[in-house]
C-alpha positions in Angstrom: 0.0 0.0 0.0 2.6 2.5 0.8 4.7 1.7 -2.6 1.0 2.9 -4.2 1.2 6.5 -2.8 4.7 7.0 -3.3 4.0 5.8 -7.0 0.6 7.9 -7.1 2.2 10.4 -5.3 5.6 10.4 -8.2 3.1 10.2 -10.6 1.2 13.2 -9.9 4.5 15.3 -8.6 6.1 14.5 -12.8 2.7 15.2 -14.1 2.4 18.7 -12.2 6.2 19.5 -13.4 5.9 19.0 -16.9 2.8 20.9 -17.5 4.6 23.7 -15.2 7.0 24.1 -18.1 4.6 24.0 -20.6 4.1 27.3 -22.1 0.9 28.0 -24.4 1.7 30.8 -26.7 -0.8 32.4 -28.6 0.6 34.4 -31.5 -1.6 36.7 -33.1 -1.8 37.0 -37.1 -0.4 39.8 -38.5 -3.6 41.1 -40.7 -1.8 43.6 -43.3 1.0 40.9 -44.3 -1.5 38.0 -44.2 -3.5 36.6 -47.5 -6.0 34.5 -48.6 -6.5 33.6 -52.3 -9.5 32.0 -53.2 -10.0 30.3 -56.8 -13.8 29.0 -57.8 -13.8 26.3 -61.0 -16.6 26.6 -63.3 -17.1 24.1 -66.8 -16.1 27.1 -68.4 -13.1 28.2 -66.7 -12.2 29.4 -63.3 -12.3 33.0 -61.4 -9.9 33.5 -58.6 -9.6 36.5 -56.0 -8.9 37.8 -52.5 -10.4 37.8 -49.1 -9.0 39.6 -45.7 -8.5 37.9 -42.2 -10.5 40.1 -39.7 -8.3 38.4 -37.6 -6.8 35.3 -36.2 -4.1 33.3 -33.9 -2.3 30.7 -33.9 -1.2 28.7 -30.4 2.2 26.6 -29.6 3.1 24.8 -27.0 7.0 24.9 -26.6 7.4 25.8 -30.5 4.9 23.2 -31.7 1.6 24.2 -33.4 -1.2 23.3 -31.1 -4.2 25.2 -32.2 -5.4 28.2 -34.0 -8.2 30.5 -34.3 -9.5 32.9 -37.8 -12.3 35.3 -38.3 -12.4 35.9 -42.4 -14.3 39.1 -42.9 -16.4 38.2 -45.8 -17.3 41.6 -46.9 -13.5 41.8 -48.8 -13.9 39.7 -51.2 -13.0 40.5 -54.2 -12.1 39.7 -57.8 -8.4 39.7 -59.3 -8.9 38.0 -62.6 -11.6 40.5 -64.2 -11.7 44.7 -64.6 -14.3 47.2 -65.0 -18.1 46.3 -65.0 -17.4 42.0 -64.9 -15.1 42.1 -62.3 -18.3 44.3 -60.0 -20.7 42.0 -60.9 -18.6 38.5 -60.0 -18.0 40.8 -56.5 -21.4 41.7 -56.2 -22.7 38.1 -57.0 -20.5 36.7 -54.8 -21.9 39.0 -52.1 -25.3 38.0 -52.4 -27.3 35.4 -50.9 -26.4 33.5 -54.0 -23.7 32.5 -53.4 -21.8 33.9 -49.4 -24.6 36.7 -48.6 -22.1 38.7 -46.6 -25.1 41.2 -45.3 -26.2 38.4 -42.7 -23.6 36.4 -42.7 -20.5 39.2 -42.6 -17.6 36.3 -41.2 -16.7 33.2 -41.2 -14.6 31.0 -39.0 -12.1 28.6 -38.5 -11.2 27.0 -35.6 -8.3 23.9 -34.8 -9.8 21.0 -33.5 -6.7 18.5 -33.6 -3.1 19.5 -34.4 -0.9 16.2 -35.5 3.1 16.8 -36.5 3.6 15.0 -39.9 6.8 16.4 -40.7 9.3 19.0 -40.0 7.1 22.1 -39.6 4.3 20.4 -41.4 0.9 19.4 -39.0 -2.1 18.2 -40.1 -5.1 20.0 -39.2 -8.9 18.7 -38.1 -11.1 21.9 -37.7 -14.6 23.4 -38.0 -15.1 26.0 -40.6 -18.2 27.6 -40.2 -20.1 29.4 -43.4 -23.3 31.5 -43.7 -23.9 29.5 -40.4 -23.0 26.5 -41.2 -20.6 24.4 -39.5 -18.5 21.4 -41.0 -15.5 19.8 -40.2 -12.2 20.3 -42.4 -8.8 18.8 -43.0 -5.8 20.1 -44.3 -2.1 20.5 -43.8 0.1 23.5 -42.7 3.7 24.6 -43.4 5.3 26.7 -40.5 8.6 28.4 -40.7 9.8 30.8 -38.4 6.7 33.5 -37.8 5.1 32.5 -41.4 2.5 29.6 -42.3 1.1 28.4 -45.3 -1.8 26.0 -45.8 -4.3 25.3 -48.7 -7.8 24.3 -47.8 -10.2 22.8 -50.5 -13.6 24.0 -49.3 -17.4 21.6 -50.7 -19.4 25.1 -50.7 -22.6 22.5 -50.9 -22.2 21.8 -47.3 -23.0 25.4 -46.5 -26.0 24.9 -48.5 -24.4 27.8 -51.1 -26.2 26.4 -54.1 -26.4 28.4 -57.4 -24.8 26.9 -60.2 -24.3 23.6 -58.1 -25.0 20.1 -60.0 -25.3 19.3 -56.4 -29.1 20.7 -56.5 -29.6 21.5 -59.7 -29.7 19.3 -63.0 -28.7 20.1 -66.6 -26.9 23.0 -65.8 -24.2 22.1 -69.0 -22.0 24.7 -69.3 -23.7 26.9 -66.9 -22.2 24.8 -63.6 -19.7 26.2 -61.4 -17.8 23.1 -59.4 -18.9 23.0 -55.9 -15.1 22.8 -54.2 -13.1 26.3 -54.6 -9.5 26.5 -53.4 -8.3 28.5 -50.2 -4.8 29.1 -50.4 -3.7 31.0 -46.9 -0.5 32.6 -46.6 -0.1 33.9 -42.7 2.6 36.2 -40.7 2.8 36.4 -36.7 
């Protein structure tokens, strides 16, 4: 009986020292050196654009990605492949309840659920993005080297229920369908 509290008692003293030196670090994102690129696939073709961070973090735990934290202010987004009056009306569309309807629905969010080193500075990441209120779990991978990270997320926008153009409701759309995955590609700065 004794040997089982001095074991317990070991146990608990190692336990309570490790997570004493266990530092969570939460670095926030840098907003005006951070980017998101977004690219949308049609049968046609493909349009491709920008959208801000509002703002975001990442967390360590002695220099090892542990979670992370983004508010994308939907509002930004715009177009970089078009000018002049096409390039407003992709904005504008994309603004609408068409297709991210950024008047009630002015963020979206992404939150880490599970962090897993796969590499050297590579982790794979489990999270919940949430889109005009919707909620859905995601997996990608991200690169971090010294303060910068990278990632690229491939987003199902039928899972937020954002439909036009969709085969996913819609049948014979021929030419007229727009794919329902679009590409995030996420370059960040802490």
């Amino acid at each position: 009986m004794k040997n089982t509290i001095k074991n317990l008692t070991l146990a608990a003293l190692i336990t309570f020292i490790t997570f004493s030196f266990t530092i969570l670090e939460k670095k926030q994102i840098k907003i005006d050196k951070s980017k998101i690129v977004w690219k949308g696939y049609k049968v046609t073709g493909s349009h491709e654009g920008t959208i801000a961070l509002k703002s975001g973090s990442l967390s360590f735990t002695n220099d090892k990605l542990v979670g992370g934290e983004f508010t994308i202010d939907m509002t930004t987004i715009i177009n970089t492949d078009q000018t002049g009056e096409y390039k407003g009306k992709l904005e504008g569309h994309l603004k609408s309840d068409d297709f991210f309807g950024v008047s009630t629905y002015p963020t979206a969010t992404l939150s880490f659920d599970k962090v897993k080193a796969t590499g050297k500075n590579v982790y794979s990441v489990t999270g919940d993005l949430t889109i005009k209120g919707k909620t859905n779990p995601i997996k990608f991978d991200i690169s971090i080297y010294g303060n910068k990270a990278t990632a690229s997320l491939k987003v199902d926008r039928a899972k937020y229920h954002i439909k036009y153009g969709s085969t996913s409701f819609f049948d014979n759309l021929k030419d007229k369908a727009i794919y329902d995955e679009f590409d995030l590609v996420v370059d960040l700065e802490f």
